[in-house]
KOLDO-685291 format. One record per atom (N, C-alpha, C, CB): residue number from 1; x, y, z. Coordinates in pm, whole numbers, plus 50000, padded with zeros to 5 digits. Atoms other than C-alpha are relative to their C-alpha. Last residue first. Glycine has a CB too. Example, Ala and Ser with C-alpha at 12.3 -4.5 7.8 and 13.67 -1.06 7.14 Angstrom:
// residues 2
KOLGU | 2 | 49918 | 49881 | 49994
KOLGU | 2 | 51367 | 49894 | 50714
KOLGU | 2 | 49923 | 50109 | 50073
KOLGU | 2 | 50041 | 50046 | 49858
KOLGU | 1 | 50089 | 49881 | 50000
KOLGU | 1 | 51230 | 49550 | 50780
KOLGU | 1 | 50090 | 50120 | 50000
KOLGU | 1 | 49901 | 50003 | 50125
This chain:
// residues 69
KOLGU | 69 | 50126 | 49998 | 50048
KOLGU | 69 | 50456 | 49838 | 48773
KOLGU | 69 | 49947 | 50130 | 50001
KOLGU | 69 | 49921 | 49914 | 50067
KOLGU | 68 | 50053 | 49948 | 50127
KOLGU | 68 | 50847 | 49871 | 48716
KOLGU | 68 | 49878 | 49991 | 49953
KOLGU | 68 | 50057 | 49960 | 49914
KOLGU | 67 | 50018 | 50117 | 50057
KOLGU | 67 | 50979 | 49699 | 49010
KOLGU | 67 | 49937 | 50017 | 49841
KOLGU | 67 | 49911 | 49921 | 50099
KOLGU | 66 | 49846 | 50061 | 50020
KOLGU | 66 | 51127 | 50008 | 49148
KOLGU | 66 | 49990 | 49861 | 49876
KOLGU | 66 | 50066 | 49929 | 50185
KOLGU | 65 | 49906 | 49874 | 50115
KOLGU | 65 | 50799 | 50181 | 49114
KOLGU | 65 | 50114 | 49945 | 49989
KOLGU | 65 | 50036 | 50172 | 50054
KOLGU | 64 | 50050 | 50017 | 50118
KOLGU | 64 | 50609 | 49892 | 49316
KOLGU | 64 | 50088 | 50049 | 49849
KOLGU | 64 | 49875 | 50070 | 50021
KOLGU | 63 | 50013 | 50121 | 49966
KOLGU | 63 | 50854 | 49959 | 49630
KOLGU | 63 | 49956 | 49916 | 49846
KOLGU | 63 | 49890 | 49997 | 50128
KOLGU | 62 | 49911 | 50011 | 50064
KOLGU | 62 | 50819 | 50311 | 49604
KOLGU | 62 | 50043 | 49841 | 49945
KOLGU | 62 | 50083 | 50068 | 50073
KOLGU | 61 | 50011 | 49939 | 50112
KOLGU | 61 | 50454 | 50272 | 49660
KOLGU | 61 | 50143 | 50038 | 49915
KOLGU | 61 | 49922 | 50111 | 50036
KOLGU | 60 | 50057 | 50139 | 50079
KOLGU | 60 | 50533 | 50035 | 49927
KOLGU | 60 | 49948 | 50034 | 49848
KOLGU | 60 | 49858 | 49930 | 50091
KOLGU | 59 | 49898 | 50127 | 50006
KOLGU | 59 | 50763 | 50256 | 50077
KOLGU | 59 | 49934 | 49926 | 49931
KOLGU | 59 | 50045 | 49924 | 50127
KOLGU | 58 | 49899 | 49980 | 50162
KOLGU | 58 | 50521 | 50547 | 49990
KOLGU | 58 | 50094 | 49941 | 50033
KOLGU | 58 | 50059 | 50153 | 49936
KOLGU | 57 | 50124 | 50002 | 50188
KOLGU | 57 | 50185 | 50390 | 50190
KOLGU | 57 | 50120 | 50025 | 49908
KOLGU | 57 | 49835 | 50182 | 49960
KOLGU | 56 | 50070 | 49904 | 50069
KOLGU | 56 | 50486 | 50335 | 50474
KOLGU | 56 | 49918 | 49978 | 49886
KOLGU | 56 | 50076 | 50081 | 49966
KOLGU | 55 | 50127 | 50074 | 49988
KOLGU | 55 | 50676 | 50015 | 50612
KOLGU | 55 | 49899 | 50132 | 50010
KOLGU | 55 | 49996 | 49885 | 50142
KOLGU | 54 | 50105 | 49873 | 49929
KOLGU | 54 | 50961 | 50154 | 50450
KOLGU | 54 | 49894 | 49938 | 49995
KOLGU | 54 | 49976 | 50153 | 49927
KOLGU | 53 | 49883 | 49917 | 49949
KOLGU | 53 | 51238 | 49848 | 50418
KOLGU | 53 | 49933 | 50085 | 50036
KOLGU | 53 | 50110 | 50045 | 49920
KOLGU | 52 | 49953 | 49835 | 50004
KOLGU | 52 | 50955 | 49651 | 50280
KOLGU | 52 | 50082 | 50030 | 50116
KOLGU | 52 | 49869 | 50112 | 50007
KOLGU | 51 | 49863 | 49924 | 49892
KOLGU | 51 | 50888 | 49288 | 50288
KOLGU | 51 | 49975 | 50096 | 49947
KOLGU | 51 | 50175 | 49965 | 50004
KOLGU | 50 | 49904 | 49983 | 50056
KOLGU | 50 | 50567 | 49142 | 50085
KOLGU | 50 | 50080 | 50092 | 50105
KOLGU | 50 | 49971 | 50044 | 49867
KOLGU | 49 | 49940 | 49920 | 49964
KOLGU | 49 | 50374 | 48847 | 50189
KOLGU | 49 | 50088 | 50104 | 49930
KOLGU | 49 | 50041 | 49947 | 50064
KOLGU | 48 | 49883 | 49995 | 50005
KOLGU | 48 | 50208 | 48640 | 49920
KOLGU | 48 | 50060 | 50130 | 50102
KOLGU | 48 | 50028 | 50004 | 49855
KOLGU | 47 | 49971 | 50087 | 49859
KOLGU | 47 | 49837 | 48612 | 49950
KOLGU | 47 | 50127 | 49938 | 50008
KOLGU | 47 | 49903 | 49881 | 50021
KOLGU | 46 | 50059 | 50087 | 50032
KOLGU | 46 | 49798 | 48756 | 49562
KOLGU | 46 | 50033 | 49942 | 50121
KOLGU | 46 | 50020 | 49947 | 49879
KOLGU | 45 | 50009 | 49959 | 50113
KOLGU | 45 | 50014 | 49071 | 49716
KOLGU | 45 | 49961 | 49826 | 49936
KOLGU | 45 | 50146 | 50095 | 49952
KOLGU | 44 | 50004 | 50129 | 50068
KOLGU | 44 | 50016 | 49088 | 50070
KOLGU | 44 | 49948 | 50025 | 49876
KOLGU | 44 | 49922 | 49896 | 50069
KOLGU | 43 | 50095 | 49925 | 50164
KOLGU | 43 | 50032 | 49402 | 50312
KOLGU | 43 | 50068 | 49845 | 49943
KOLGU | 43 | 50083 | 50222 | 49883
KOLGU | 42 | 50002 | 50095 | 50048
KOLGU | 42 | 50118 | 49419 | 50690
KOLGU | 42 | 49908 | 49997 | 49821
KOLGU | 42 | 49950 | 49923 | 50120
KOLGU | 41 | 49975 | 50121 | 49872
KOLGU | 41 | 50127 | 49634 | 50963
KOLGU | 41 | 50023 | 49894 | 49908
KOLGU | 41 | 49858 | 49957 | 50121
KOLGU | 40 | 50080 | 50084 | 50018
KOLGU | 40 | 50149 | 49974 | 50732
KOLGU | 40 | 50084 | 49879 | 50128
KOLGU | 40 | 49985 | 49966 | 49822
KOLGU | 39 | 49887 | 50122 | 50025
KOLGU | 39 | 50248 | 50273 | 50838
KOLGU | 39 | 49872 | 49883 | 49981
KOLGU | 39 | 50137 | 49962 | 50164
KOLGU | 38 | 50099 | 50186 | 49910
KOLGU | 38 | 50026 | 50548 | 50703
KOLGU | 38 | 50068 | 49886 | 50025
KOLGU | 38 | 49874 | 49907 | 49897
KOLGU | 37 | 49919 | 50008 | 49866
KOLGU | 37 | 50264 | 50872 | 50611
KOLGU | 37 | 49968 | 49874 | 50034
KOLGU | 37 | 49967 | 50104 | 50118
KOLGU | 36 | 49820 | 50039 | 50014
KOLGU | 36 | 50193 | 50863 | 50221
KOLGU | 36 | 50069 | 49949 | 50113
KOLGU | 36 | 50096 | 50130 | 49968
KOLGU | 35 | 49898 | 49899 | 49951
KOLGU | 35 | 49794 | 50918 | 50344
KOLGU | 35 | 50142 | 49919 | 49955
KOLGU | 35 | 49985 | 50034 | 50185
KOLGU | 34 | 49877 | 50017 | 49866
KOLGU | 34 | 49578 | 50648 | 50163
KOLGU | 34 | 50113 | 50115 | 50035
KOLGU | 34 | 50103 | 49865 | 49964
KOLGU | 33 | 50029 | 50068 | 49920
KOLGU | 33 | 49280 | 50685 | 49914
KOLGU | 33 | 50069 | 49952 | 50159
KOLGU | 33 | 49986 | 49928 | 49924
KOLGU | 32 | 49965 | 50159 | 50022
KOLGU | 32 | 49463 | 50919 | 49673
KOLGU | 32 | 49895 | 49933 | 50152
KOLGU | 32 | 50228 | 49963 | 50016
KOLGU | 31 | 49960 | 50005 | 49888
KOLGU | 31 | 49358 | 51296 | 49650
KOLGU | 31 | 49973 | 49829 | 50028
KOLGU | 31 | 49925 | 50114 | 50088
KOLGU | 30 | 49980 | 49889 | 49934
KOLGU | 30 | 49507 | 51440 | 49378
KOLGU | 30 | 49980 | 49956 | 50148
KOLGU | 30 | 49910 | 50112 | 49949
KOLGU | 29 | 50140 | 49895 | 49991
KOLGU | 29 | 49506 | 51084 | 49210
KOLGU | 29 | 50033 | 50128 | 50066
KOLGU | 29 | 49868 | 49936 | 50095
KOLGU | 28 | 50038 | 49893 | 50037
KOLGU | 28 | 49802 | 50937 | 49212
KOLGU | 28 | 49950 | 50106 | 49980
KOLGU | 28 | 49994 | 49996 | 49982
KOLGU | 27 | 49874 | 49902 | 49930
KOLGU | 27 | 49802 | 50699 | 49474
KOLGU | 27 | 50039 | 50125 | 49943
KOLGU | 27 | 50133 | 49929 | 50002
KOLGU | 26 | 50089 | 49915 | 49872
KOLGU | 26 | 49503 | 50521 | 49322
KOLGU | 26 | 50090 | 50124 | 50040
KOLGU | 26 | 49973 | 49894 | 50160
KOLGU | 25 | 50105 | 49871 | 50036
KOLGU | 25 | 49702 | 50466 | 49022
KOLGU | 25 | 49937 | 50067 | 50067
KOLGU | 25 | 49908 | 49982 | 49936
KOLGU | 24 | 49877 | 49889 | 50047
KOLGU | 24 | 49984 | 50322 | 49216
KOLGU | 24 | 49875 | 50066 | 49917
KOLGU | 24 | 50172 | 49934 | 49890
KOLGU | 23 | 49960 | 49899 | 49889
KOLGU | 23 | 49671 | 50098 | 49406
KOLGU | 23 | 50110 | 50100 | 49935
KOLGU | 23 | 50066 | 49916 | 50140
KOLGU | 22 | 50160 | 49929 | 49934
KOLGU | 22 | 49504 | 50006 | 49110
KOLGU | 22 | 50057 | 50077 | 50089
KOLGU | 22 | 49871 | 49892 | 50084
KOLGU | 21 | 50071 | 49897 | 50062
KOLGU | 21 | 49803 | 49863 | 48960
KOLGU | 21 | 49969 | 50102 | 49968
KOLGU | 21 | 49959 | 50006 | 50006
KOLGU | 20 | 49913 | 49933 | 49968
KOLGU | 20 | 49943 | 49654 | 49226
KOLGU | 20 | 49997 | 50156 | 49892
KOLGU | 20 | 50122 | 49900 | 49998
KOLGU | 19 | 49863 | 50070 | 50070
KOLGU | 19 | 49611 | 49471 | 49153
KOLGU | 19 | 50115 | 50151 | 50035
KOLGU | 19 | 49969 | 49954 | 49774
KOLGU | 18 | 49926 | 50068 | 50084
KOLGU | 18 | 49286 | 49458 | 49253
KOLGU | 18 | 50090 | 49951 | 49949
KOLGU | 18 | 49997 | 50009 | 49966
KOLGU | 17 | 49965 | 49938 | 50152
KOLGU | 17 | 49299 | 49673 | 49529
KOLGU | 17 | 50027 | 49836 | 49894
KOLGU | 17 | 50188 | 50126 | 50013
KOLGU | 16 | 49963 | 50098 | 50133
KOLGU | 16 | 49217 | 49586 | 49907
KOLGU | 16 | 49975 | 50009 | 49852
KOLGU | 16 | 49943 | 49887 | 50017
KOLGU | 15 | 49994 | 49933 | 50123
KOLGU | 15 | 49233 | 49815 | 50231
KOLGU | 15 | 49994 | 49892 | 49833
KOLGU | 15 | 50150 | 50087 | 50022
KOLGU | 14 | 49946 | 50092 | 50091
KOLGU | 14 | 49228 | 49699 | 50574
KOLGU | 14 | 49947 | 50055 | 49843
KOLGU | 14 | 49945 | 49841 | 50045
KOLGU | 13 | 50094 | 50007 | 50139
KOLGU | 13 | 49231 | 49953 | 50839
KOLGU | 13 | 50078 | 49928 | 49932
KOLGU | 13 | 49960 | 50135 | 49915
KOLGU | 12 | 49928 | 50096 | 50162
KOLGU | 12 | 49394 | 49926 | 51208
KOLGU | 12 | 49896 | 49978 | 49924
KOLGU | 12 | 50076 | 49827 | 50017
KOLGU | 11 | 50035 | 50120 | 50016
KOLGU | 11 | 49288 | 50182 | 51507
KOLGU | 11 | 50085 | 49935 | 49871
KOLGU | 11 | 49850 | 50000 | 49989
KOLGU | 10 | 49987 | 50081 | 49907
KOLGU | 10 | 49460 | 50453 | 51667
KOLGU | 10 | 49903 | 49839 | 49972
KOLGU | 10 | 49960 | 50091 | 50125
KOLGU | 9 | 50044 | 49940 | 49885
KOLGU | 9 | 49473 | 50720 | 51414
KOLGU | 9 | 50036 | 49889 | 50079
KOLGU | 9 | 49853 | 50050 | 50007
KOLGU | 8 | 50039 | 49913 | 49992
KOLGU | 8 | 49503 | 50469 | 51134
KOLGU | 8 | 49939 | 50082 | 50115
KOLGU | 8 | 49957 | 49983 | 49930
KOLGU | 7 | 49996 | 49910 | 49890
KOLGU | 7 | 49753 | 50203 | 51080
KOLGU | 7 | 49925 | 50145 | 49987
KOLGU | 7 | 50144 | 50020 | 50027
KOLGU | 6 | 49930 | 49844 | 49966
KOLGU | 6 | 49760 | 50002 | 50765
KOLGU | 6 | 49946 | 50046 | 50165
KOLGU | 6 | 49928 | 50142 | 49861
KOLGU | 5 | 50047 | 49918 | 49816
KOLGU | 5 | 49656 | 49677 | 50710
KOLGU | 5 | 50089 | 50071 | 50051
KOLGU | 5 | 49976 | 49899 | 50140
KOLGU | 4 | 49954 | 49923 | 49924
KOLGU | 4 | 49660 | 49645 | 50277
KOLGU | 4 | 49955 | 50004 | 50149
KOLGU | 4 | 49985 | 50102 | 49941
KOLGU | 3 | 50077 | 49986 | 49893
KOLGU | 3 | 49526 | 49382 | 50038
KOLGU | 3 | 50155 | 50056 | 50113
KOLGU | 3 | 49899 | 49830 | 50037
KOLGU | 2 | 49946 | 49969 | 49890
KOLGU | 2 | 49641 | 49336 | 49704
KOLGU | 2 | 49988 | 50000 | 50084
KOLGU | 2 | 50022 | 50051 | 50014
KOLGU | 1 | 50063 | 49912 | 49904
KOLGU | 1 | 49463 | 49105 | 49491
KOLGU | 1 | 50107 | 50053 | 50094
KOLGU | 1 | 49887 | 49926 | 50079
């Protein structure tokens, strides 16, 4: 399970995807579920923290892509 808390407008949204997946497919889409810009506060992958260098929807989407999911 992924699970995303992103930054929106002025509050914090939590987001959660099956699998690292779901969300790069999501992201695809024309019009994906999450803005590219959205920082995130915090994101966990099977309840495993994960670091990022861009704490962005496309840091973490690059992030995936590097890793080859």
């Amino acid at each position: 399970m992924l699970k995303i808390a992103y930054e929106s407008g002025n509050s914090t949204e939590t987001i959660e995807y099956k699998s690292a997946q779901d969300f790069m497919a999501n992201q695809r889409l024309e019009v994906p579920d999450l803005e590219d810009y959205y920082k995130i506060q915090s994101v966990t992958l099977d309840g495993k923290p994960i670091d990022l260098d861009d704490k962005t929807i496309i840091g973490l989407y690059k992030h995936f892509d590097d890793q080859g999911v």
